[in-house]
C-alpha positions in Angstrom: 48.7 1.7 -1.6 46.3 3.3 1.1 44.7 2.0 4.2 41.1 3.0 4.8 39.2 2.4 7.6 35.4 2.5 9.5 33.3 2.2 12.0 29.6 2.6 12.4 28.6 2.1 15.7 24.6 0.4 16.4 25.1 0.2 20.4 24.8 3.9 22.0 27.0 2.2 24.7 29.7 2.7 22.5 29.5 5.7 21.5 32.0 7.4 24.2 35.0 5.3 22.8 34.5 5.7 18.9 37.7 8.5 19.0 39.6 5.2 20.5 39.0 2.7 18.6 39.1 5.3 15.5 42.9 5.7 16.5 43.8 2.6 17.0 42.4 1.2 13.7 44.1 4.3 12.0 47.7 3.5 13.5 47.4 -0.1 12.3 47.5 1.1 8.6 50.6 3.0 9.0 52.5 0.9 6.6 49.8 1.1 3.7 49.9 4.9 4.1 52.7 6.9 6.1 52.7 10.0 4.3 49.1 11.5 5.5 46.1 11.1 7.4 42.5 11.9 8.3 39.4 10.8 9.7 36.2 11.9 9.6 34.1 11.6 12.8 29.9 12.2 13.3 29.1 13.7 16.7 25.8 15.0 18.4 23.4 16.2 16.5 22.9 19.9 16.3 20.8 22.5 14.9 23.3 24.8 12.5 25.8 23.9 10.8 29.5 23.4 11.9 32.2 24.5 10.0 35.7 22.9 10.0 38.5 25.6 9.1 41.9 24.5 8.6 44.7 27.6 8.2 48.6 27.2 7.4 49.6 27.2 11.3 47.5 27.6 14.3 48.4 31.1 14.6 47.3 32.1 11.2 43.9 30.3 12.1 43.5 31.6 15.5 43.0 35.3 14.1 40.9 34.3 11.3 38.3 32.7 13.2 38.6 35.9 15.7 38.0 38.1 12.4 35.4 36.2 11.0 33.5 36.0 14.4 33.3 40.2 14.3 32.2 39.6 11.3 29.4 38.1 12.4 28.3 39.5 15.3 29.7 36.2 17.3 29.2 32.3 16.6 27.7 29.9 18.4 30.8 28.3 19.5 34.0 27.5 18.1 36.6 24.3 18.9 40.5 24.7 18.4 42.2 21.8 17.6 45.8 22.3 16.1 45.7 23.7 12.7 41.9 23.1 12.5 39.0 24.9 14.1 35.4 24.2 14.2 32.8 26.7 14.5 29.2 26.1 15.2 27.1 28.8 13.6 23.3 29.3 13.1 22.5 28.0 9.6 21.6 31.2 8.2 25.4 32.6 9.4 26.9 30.0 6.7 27.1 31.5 3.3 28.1 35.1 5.2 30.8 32.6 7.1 32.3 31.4 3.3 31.7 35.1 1.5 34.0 36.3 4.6 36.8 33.8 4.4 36.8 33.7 0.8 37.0 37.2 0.8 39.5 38.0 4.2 40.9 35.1 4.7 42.1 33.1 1.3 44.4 30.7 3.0 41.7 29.5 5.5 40.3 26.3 3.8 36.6 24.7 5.1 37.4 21.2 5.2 33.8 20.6 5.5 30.3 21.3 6.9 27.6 19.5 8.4 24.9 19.3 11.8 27.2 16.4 13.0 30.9 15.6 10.9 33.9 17.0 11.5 37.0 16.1 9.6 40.4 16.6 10.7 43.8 15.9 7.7 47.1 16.3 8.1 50.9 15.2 6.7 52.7 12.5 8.8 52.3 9.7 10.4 48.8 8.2 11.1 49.1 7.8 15.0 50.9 11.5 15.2 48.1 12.8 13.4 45.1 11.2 15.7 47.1 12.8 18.6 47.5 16.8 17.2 43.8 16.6 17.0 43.0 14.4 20.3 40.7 11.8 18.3 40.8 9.4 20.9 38.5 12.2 23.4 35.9 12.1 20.4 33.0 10.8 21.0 30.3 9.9 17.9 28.0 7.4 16.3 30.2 6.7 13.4 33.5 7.8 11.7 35.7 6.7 8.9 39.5 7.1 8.0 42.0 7.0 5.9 46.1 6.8 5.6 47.9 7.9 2.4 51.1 6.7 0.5 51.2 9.6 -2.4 52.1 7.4 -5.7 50.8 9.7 -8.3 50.9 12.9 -6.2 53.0 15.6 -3.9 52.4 14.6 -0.2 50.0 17.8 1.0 47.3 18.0 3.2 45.1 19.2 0.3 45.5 15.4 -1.0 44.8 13.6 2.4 41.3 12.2 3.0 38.5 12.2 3.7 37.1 14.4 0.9 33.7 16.5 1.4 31.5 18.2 -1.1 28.1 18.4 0.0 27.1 18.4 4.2 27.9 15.9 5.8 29.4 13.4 3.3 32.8 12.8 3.2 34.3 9.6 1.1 37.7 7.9 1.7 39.7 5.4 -1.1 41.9 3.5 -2.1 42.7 3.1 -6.4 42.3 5.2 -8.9 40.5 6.6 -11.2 40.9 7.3 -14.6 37.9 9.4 -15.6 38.0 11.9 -13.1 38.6 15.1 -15.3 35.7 14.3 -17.9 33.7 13.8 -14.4 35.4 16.8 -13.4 34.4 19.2 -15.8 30.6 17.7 -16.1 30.2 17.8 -12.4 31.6 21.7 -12.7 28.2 21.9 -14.9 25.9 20.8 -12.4 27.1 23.2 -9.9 29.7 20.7 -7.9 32.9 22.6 -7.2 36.1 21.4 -6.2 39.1 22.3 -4.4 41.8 20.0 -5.9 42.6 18.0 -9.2 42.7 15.1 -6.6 40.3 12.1 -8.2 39.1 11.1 -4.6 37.0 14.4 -4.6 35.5 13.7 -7.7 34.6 11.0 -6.5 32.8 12.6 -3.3 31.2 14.9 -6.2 29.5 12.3 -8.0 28.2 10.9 -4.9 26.7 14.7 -3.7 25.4 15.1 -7.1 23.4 12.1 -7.0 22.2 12.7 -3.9 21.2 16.3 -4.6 19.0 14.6 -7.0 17.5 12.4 -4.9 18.5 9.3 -5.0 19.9 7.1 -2.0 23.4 6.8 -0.3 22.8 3.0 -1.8 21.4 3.8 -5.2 24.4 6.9 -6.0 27.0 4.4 -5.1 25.3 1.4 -7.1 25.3 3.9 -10.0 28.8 4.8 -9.5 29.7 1.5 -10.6 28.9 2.5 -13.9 29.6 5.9 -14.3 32.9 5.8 -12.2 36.0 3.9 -14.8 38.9 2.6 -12.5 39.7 1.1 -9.4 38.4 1.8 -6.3 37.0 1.0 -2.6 35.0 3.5 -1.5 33.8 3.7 2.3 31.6 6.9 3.0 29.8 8.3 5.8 26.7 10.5 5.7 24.8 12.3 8.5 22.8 9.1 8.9 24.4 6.6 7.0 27.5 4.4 6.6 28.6 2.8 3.1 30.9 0.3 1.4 31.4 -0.5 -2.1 34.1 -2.3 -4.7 34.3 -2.0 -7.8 33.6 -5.1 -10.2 37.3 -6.2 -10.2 38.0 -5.2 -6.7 42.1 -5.7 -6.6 42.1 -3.4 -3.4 41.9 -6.0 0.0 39.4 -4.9 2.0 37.7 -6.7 4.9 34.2 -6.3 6.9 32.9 -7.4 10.4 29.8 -6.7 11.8 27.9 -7.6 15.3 24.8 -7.0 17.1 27.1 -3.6 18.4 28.9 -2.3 15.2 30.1 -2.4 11.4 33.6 -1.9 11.1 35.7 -1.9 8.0 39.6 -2.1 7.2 41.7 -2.4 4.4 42.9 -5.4 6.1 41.8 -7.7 9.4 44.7 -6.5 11.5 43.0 -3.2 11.7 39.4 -4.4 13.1 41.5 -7.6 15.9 41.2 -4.5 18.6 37.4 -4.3 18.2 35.6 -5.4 21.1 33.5 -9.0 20.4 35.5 -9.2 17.5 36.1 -12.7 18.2 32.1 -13.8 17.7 31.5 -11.5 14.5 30.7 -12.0 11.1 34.1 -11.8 9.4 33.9 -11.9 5.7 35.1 -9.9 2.3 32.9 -7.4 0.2 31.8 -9.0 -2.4 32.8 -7.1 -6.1 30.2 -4.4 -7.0 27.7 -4.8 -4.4 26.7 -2.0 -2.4 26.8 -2.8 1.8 24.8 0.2 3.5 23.5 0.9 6.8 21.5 3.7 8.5 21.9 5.2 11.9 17.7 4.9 12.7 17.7 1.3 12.4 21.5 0.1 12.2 20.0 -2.2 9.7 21.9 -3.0 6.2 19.8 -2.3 3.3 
């Protein structure tokens, strides 16, 4: 049992209280996951790439970044937050940026890369977690989230969500699913690699792999329902884009709301009753196996 949530946000106005109302949607799914957290959150747009670094201890970090940034003759900018750091770099600096950690710094992991998403995962509790990494000062267009209870795994920060494989996607879930090492291995083929046996980054796999090919947020995910066997809610963000989608049988409780100002999304309605005007939106279920999709230029669903 897991507690995933979202926001995508169609009123600028918002914008400077997307950390907030992150958090506090994130702390009201403590009891469907205690164990871990993490949250994904798209910020202003930029013309690199940002990297986000997580290392053993801040410490640890702290020099690594300071290595990597001789390295490179100096980075754009870089942003310490706890046990994670982002770095801005120019987007030719990026594969030199890996090569070097890979090669200098093995216990440095990139959590993800993209213009606009950073994603932040830690063990604990939910609301402690928002807190080490000050999500409630972020500000962004959109973000998504995710608290763990471990039932088939060790409680690690490798296992928390969101998961990323390509730039800036990043999927969060709640199930399981069965095929994930045959997907695994035939994703490995196409050139998808992977940092854990979790099946949640599979998962975010399939979905960059489809993409990569060219077809749509909405089209990978309606082909997922097909290709993907199990259980699962999946709520992803991309650079532009927020999705939803159940799978045909759709045991996992999940609940929408949408406005003229937002679309938010919780694993249950006690996480979305803080959301301003949530009193005069459109409340309802996802229905099974339909994709619901929106993109940031229009805020429209498709």
């Amino acid at each position: 049992m897991c507690g995933i949530v979202g926001l995508f946000l169609k009123n600028p106005k918002l914008e400077p209280q997307l950390g907030t109302l992150l958090a506090d949607m994130l702390k009201t799914m403590t009891d469907r996951g205690p164990d871990s957290a993490g949250f994904a959150v798209y910020g202003s747009d930029g013309t690199g790439v940002k990297l986000t670094l997580r290392g053993p201890d801040a410490k640890t970090l702290a020099g690594a970044v300071s290595g990597l940034e001789a390295a490179l003759g100096g980075v754009v900018g870089t942003t310490a937050r706890d046990t994670h750091t982002v770095i801005a770099l120019e987007a030719d600096q990026e594969t030199a940026a890996r090569d070097w950690l890979s090669a200098n710094a093995p216990c440095i992991d990139v959590v993800s890369a993209g213009k606009r998403m950073e994603i932040y995962k830690e063990t604990g509790l939910p609301e402690n977690v928002a807190k080490r990494f000050d999500l409630s000062k972020m500000t962004g267009t959109h973000g998504i989230g995710h608290t763990r209870m471990a039932t088939e795994s060790a409680v690690t920060t490798n296992g928390a969500h969101p998961f990323s494989t390509g730039l800036d996607e990043c999927l969060v879930h709640n199930g399981s699913l069965s095929n994930h090492n045959d997907m695994r291995r035939r994703l490995q083929h196409e050139g998808i690699t992977f940092a854990t046996k979790n099946d949640t980054e599979v998962a975010a796999g399939y979905l960059s792999w489809r993409m990569r090919e060219g077809a749509s947020l909405k089209d990978a995910l309606e082909s997922s329902l097909t290709d993907l066997d199990g259980f699962f809610t999946f709520v992803v963000g991309t650079e532009t884009g927020f999705a939803v989608v159940r799978d045909p049988i759709a045991c996992k409780p999940a609940v929408m709301a949408e406005t003229d100002d937002y679309v938010a999304f919780g694993s249950e309605y006690r996480a979305l009753i803080g959301l301003p005007g949530i009193d005069k939106a459109r409340v309802f279920e996802p229905e099974p196996a339909r994709v619901y999709a929106w993109e940031r230029q229009t805020g429209e669903r498709h």
